[in-house]
C-alpha positions as CSV (number, residue, x, y, z in Angstrom):
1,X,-65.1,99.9,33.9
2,X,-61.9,102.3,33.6
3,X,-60.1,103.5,36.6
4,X,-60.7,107.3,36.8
5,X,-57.0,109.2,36.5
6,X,-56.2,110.8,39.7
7,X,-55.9,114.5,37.3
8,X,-59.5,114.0,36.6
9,X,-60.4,113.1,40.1
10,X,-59.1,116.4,41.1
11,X,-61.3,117.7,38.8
12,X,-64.2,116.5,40.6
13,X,-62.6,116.2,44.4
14,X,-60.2,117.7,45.9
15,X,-60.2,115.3,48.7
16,X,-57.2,113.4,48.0
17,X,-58.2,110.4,50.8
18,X,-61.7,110.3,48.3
19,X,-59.2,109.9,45.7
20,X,-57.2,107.3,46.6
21,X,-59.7,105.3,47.6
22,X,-60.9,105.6,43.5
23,X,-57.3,104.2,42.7
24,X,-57.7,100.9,44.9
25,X,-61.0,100.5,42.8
26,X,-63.7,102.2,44.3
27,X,-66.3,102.7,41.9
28,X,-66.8,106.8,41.0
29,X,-70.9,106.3,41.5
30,X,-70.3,105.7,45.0
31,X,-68.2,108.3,45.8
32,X,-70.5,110.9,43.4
33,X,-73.6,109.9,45.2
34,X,-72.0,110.0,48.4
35,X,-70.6,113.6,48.4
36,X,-73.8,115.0,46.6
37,X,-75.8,113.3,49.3
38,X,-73.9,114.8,51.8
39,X,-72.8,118.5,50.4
40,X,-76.3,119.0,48.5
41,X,-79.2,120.8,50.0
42,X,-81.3,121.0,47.3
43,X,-81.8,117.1,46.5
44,X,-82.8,116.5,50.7
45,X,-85.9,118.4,50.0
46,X,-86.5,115.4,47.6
47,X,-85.6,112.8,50.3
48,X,-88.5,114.8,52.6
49,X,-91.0,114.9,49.8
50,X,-91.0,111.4,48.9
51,X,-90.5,110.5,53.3
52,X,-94.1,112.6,53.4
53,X,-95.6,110.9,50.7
54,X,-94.5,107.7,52.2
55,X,-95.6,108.8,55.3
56,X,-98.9,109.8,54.0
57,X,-99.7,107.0,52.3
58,X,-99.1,104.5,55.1
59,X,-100.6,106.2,57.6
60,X,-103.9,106.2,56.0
61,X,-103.6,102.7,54.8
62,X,-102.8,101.4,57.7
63,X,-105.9,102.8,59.9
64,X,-108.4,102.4,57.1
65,X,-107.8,99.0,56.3
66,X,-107.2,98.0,59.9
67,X,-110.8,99.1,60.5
68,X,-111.9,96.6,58.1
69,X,-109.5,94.1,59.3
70,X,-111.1,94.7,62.8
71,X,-114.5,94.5,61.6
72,X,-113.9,91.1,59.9
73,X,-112.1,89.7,63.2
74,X,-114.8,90.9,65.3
75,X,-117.8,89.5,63.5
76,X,-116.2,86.6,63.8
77,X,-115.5,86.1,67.0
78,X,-119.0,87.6,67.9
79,X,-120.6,85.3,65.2
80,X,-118.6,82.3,64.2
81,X,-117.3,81.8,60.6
82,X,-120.3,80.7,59.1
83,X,-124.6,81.8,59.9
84,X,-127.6,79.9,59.3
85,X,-130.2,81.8,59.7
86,X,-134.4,83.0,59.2
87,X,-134.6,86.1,60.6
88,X,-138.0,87.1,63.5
89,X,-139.8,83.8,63.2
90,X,-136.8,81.5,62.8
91,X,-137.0,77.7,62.7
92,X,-137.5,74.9,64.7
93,X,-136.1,71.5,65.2
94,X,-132.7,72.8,65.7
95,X,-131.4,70.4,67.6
96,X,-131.2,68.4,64.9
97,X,-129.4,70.3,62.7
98,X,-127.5,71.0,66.0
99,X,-126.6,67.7,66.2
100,X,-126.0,67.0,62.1
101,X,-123.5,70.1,62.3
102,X,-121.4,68.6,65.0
103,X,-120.6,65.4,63.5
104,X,-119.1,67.2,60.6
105,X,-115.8,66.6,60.5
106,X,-114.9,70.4,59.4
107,X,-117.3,71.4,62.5
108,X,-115.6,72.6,65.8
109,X,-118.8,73.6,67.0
110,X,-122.0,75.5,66.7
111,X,-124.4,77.2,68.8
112,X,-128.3,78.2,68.6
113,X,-129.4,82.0,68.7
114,X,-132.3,84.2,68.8
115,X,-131.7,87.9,66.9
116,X,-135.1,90.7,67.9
117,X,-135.2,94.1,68.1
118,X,-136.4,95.1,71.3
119,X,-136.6,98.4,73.6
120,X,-134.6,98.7,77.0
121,X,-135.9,100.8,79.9
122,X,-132.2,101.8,81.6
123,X,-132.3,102.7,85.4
124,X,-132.4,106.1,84.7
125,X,-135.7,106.6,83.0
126,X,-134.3,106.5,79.6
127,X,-135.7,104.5,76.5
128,X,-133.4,103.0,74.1
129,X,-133.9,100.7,70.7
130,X,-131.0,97.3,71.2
131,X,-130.5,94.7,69.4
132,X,-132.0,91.8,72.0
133,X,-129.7,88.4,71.4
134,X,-130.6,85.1,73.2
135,X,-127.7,82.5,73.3
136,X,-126.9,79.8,76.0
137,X,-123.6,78.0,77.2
138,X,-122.7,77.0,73.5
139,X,-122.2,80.5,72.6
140,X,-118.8,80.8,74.0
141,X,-117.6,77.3,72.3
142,X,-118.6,79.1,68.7
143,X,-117.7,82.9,69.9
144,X,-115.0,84.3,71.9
145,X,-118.0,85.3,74.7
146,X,-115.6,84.7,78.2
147,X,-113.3,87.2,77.1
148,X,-115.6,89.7,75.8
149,X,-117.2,90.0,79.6
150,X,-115.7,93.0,81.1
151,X,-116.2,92.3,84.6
152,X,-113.8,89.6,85.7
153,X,-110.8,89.5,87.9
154,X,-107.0,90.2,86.1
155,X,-104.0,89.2,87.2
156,X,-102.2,91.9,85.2
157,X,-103.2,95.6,85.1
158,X,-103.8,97.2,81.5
159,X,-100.5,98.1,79.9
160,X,-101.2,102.0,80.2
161,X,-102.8,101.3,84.0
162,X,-99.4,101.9,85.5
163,X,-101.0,103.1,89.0
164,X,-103.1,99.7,88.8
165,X,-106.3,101.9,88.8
166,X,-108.6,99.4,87.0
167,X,-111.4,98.0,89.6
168,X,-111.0,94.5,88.4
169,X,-107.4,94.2,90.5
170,X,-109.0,95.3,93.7
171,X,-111.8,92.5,94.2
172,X,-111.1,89.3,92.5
173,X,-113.9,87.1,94.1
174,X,-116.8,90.0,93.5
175,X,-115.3,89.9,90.0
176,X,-114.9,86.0,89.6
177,X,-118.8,85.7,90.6
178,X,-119.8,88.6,87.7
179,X,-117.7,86.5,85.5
180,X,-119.4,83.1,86.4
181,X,-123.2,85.1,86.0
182,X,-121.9,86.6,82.7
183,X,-121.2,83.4,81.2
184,X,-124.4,81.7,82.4
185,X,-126.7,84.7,81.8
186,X,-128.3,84.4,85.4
187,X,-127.9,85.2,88.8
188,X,-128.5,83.7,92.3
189,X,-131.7,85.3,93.7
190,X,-130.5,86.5,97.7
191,X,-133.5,86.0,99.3
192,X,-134.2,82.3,97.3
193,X,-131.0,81.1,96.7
194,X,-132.2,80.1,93.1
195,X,-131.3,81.1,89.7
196,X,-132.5,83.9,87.9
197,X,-132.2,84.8,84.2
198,X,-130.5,87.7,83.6
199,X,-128.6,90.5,80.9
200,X,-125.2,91.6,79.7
201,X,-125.3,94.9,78.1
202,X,-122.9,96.0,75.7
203,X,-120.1,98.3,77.9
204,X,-121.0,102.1,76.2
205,X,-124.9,100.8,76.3
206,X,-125.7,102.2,79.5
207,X,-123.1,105.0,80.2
208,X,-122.8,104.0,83.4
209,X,-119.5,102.5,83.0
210,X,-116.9,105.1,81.6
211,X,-114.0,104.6,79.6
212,X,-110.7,106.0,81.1
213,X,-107.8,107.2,78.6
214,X,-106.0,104.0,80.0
215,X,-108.6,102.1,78.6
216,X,-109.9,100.3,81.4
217,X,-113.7,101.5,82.5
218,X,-115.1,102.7,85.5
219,X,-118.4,103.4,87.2
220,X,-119.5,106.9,86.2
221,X,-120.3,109.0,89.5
222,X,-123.3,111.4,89.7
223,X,-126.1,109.8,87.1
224,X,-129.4,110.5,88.7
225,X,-132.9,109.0,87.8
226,X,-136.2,111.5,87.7
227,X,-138.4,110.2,90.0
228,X,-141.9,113.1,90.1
229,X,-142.6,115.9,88.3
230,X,-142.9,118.2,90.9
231,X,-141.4,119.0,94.5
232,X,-138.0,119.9,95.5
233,X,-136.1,117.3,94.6
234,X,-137.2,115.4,91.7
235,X,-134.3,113.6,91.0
236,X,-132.0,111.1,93.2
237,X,-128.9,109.5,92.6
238,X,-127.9,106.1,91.0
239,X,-125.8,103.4,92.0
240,X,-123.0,104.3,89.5
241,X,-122.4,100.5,89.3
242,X,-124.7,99.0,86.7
243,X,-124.5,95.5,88.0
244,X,-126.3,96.7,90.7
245,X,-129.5,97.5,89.4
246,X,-132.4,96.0,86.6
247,X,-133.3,97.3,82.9
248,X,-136.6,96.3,81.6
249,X,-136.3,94.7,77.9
250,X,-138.9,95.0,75.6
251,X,-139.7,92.4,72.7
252,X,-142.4,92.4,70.0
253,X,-143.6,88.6,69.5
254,X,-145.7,88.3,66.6
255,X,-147.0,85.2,64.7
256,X,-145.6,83.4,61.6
257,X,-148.0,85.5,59.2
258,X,-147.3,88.6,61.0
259,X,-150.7,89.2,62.4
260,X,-150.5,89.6,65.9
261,X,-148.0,91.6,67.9
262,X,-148.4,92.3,71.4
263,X,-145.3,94.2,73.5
264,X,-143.5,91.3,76.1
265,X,-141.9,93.0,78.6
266,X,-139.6,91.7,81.3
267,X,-137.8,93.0,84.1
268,X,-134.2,91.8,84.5
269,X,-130.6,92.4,86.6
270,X,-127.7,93.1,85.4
271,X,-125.2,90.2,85.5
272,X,-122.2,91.7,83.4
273,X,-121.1,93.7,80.4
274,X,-119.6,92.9,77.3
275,X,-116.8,94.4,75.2
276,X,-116.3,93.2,71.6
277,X,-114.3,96.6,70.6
278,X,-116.8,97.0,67.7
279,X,-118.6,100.3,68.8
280,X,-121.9,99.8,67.1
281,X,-122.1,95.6,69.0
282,X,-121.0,97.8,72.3
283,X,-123.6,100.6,71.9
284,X,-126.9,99.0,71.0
285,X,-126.8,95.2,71.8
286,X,-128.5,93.4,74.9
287,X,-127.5,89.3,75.4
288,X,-130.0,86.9,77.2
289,X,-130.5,83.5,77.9
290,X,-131.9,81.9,75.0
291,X,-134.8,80.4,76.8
292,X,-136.5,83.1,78.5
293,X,-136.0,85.2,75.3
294,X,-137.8,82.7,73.6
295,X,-140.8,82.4,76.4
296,X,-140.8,86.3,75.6
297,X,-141.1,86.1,71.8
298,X,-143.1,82.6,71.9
299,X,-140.7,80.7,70.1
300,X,-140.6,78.0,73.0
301,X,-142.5,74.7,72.8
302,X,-146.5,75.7,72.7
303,X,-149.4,75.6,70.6
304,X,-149.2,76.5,67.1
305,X,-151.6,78.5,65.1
306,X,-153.2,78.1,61.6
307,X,-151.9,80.2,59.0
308,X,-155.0,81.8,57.6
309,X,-156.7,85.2,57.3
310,X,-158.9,86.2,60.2
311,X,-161.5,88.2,60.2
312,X,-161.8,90.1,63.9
313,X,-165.0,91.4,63.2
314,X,-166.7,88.3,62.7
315,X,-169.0,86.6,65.5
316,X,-168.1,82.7,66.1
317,X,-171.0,80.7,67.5
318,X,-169.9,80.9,71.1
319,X,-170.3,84.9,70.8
320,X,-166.8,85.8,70.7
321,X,-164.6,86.9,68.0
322,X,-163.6,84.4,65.3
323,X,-160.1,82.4,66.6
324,X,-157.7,80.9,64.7
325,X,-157.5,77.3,64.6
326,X,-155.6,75.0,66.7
327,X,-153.2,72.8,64.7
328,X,-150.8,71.2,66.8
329,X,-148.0,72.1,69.2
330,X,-144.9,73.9,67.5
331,X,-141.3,72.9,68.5
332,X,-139.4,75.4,69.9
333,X,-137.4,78.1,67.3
334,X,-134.1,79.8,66.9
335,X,-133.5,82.6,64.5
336,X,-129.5,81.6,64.1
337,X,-127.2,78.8,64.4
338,X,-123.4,80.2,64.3
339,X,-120.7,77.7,63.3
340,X,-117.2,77.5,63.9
341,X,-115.3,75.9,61.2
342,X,-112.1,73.7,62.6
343,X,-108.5,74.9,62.5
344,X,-107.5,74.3,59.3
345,X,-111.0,74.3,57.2
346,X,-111.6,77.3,54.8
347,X,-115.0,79.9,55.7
348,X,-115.9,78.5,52.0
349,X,-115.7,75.3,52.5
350,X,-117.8,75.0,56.2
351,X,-120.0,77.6,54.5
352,X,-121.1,74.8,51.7
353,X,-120.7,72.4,54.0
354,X,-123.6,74.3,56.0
355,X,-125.7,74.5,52.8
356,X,-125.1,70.5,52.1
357,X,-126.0,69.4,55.7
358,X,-129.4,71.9,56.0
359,X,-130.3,70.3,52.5
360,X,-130.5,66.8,54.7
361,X,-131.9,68.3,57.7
362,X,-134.3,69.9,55.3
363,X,-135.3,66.8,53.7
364,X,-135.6,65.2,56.7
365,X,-138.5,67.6,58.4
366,X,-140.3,68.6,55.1
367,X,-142.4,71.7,55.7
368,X,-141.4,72.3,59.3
369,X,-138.5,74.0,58.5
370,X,-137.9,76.5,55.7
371,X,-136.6,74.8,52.8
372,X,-133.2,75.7,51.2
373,X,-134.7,77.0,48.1
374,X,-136.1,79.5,50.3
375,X,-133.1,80.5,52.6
376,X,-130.8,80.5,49.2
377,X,-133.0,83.0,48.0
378,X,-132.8,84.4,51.1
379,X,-128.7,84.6,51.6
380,X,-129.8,83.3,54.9
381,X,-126.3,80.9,55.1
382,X,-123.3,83.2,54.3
383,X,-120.1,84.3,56.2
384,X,-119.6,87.1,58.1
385,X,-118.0,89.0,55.5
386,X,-120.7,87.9,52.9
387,X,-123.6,88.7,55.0
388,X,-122.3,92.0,55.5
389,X,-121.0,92.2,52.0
390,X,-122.6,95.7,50.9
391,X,-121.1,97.6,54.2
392,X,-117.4,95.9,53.3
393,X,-117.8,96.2,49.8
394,X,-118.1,100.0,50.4
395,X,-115.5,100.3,53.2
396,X,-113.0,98.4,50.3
397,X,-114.3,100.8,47.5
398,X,-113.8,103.8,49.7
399,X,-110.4,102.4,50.5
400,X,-109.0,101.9,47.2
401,X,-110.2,105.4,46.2
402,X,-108.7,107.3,49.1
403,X,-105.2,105.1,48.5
404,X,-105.7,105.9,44.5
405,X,-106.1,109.8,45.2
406,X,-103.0,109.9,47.3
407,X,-100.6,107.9,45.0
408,X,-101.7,110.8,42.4
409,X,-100.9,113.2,45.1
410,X,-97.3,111.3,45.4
411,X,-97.2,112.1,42.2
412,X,-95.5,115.5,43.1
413,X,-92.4,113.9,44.5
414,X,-92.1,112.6,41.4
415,X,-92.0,116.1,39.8
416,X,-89.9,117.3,42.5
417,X,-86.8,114.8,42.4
418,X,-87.2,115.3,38.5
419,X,-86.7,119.2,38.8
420,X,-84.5,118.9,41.3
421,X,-81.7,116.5,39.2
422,X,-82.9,118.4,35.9
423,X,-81.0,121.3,38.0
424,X,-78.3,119.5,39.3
425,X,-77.4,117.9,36.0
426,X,-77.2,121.0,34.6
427,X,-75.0,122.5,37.5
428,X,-72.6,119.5,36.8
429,X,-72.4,119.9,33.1
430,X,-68.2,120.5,33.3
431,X,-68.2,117.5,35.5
432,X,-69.8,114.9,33.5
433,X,-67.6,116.4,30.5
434,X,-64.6,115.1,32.7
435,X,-66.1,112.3,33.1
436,X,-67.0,111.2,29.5
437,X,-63.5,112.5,28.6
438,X,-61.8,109.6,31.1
439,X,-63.9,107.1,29.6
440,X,-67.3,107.1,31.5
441,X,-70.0,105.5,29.7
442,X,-72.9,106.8,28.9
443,X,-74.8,104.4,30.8
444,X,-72.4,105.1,33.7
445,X,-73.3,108.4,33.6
446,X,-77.0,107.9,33.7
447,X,-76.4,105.2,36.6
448,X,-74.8,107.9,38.5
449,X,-78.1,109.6,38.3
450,X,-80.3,106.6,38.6
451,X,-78.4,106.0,41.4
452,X,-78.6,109.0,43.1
453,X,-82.1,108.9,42.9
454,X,-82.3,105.5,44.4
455,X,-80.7,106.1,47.4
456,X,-82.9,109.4,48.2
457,X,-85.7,107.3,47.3
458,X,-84.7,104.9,50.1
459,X,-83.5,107.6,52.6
460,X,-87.2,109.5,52.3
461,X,-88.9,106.3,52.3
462,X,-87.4,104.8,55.3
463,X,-87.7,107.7,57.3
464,X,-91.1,107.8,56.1
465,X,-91.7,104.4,57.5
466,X,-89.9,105.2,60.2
467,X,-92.6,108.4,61.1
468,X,-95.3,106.6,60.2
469,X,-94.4,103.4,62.5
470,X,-94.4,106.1,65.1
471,X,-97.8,107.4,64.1
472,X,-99.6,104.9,63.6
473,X,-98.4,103.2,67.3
474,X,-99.4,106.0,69.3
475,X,-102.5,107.0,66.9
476,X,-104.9,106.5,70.0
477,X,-102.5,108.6,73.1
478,X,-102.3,111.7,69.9
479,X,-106.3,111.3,68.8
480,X,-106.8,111.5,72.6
481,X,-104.6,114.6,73.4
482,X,-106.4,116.1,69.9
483,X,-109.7,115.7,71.7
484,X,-108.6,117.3,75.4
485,X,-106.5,120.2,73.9
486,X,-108.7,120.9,70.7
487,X,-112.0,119.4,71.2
488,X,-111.6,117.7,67.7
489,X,-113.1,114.1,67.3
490,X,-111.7,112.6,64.1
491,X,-112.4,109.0,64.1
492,X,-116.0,109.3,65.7
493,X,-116.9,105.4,67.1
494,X,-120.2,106.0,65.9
495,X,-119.3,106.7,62.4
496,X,-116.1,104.3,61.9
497,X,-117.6,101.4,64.3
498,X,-115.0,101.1,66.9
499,X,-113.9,102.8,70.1
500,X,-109.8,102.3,69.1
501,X,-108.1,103.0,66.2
502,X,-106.2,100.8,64.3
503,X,-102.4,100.6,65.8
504,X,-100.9,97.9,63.4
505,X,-98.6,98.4,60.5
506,X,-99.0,95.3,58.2
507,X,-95.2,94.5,57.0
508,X,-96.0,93.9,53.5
509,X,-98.0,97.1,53.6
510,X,-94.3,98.5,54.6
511,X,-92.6,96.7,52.1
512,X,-95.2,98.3,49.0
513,X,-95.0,101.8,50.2
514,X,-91.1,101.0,50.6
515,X,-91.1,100.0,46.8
516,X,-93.5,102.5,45.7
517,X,-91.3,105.5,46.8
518,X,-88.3,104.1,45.5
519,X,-89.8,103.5,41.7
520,X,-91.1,107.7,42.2
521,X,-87.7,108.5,42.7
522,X,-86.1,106.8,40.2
523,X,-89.3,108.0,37.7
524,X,-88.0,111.2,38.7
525,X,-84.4,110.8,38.0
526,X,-85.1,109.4,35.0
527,X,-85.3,112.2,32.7
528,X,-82.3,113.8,33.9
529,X,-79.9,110.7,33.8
530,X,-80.7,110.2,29.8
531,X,-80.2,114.0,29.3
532,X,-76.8,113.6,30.9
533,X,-75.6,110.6,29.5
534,X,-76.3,112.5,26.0
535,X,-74.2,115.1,26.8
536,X,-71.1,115.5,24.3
537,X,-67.9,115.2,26.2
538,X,-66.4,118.3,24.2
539,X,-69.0,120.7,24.7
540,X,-69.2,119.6,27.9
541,X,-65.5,120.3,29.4
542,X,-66.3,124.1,27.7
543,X,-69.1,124.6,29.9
544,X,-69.2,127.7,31.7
């Protein structure tokens, strides 16, 4: 390209450094974009449109889809990649499909489980429907169960606990035994010596442990329990620490038909609590040992009843009502077997792998178990993400939509930048003469523009990137400070699942926003930088 004359240059700049830097070969888009960006008002309102469209955009995307994200991490390590399941009566011989899982190769383990809704009497006096899971010591080899239980010494304070408030510092041998009942779902009678089974409620179950901004928890002072109806004092106070006192779980155990359902009830202590993060596990779920739940729900070892209609009003010959009939003993049942795939296998691939080795198992026992006609039809062996496929799919539909809404909405930097230059080219009419009469292309000429527009698009977006980043790390401190100074509760945990927001900005997501900003600017430049380079050189230069 043609060396701009330094009487032209004048024209333009009457910076003579600017200028001699043009005549060692400095390229006159450079220095064009350089002193517009610099001496221009007007086009930094662009730059600040496209940074809050930027801004906007990856804000949004990063805490919606990071719920999802977090949903998907936390039903796995609550669940295992892969489920096999038949839901309230569940199956038996287990242990051998226990064992035929393990010997997989593409197994790293798997563990049995028992899934019933239940009722839990809180110390308190109130009533509340859980979600009642049994497990035993292979849960935590399939689940990430030792680090869910809250209560258990730290070395390390909480990163916001700078005053190392958190309990767990102060006592590490009360907190190593909570930690060793937790994980064994029992504790040591005092007066015995022996083991008793216990629960672990889910942290924001009971509201006797409160969250602090900080994020650690800590027993919640003044909780009282109604005790008469009448008198002076009806009410007492609580132990605010829930490990030391009992809830009473409820469980419905019915038969295989469905007939018969008569209310278990058992009376249990508090061993530890749990924290998965995922509000709606925290809030409403109840783990205990596997067997006692089953002794609650008759699922253990015992006698087995024939499956036929009874009439309750009919007389048997020894007087009583008519009984079902005795068939045999039934082998104890689970209602879930989670598996962990190993490192390196695909969800897919254990999850046919699952179907493959319950096909054998299935085989094997005949009509003892369900057969895998029935649990195909049933979905009852899926991932996570597929047995919770309608809730995703939604979360994914809603998050496309909100992401497609705003990019329209970006839309108006678009328009912006474009009125902007459609100004500024008009401003510079003489100028772009001048240069056309030194030998500018017109493709130069709409570079310069294109240019221009490039470079805002990058200054807006980076500082839009650069806000967000901000946002998005310190989304929980300003939701928190919303809540004290306003009383306004965006995110509710109870409608978007999880106590925390999302705090993670995905680099590719970065890198999209980065590049989408940059085409809008340049879309908006566009138009301008072909009407320039049209311009004739002569009428140009007689532009007033």
């Amino acid at each position: 390209m043609a060396k701009v004359p330094e009487r032209a240059l004048r024209a333009l700049c009457s910076d003579p450094l600017l200028c001699r830097d043009l005549r060692c070969g400095t390229v006159y888009q450079a220095l064009l974009t350089r002193r517009y960006l610099t001496s221009k008002i007007m086009p930094l309102l662009a730059a600040v449109a496209v940074m809050l469209c930027s801004a906007m955009v990856l804000i949004t995307w990063s805490i919606m889809g990071g719920f999802l994200v977090k949903f998907l991490e936390v039903g796995r390590t609550m669940e295992g990649d892969v489920s096999i399941s038949w839901p309230t009566a569940g199956f038996g011989r287990y242990e051998d499909l226990m064992e035929r899982l393990n010997r997989d190769p593409s197994v790293a383990a798997a563990a049995p489980s028992i899934d019933s809704i239940g009722m839990i009497g809180l110390p308190d006096g109130r009533l509340q429907a859980v979600k009642v899971r049994g497990i035993d010591e292979r849960y935590a080899r399939v689940a990430d169960f030792a680090n869910s239980l809250w209560w258990r010494p730290i070395a390390e304070p909480l990163p916001k606990d700078k005053d190392r408030d958190d309990p767990r510092l102060k006592n590490p041998r009360l907190y190593q035994q909570t930690l060793e009942d937790g994980l064994r779902l029992k504790r040591k009678n005092p007066d015995t010596g022996a083991l008793e089974p216990g629960v672990v409620l889910g942290i924001e179950l009971s509201g006797f442990s409160k969250r602090q901004e900080g994020g650690w928890y800590e027993p919640m002072v003044g909780i009282v329990e109604r005790i008469s109806t009448g008198g002076n004092q009806p009410y007492r106070r609580l132990d605010p620490f829930i490990l030391n006192h009992s809830v009473i779980i409820n469980v419905l155990p019915l038969t295989a038909g469905g007939r018969e359902i008569r209310v278990a009830s058992r009376k249990l202590p508090v061993v530890n609590e749990f924290r998965t993060g995922l509000f709606d596990a925290d809030k409403g779920t109840v783990l205990m040992e596997l067997g006692e739940l089953q002794r609650m729900l008759k699922l253990d070892q015992g006698t087995e009843l024939a499956d036929v209609p009874v009439n309750p009003f009919e007389i048997a010959e020894d007087g009583s009502g008519q009984r079902p009939k005795v068939v045999g003993t039934a082998a104890a049942r689970v209602t879930h077997i989670f598996v962990k795939a190993k490192e390196g296998v695909e969800v897919g691939e254990l999850r046919q792998r699952c179907e493959e080795i319950y096909a054998e198992f299935a085989a094997a026992h005949g009509n003892d178990v369900p057969s895998p006609d029935a649990l195909a039809r049933a979905k009852s062996i899926g991932t996570w993400e597929q047995n919770y496929a309608m809730f995703i799919g939604a979360v994914k539909k809603e998050i496309a939509m909100v992401l497609g809404l705003l990019m329209f909405i970006s839309f108006v930097a678009v328009f912006l930048v474009l009125a902007i230059f459609w100004a500024m080219v008009s401003e510079k009419t003489k100028d772009i003469g001048v240069l056309r009469a030194v030998g500018a292309s017109r493709a130069g000429v709409a570079w310069l523009w294109l240019r221009y527009g490039v470079t805002l698009g990058m200054v807006g977006t980076l500082l839009g990137l650069g806000f967000s980043y901000a946002i998005v790390l310190n989304i929980n401190p300003i939701h928190e400070w919303m809540g004290r100074a306003f009383g306004l509760v965006v995110w509710d945990p109870r409608v978007y699942y999880f106590a925390e927001l999302p705090n993670k900005v995905v680099t590719y997501k970065a890198m999209i926003v980065l590049a989408g900003g940059m085409i809008f600017s340049v879309l908006g430049a566009l138009i301008p930088a072909l009407r320039a380079a049209t311009y004739d050189p002569v009428k140009s230069l007689r532009f007033e």
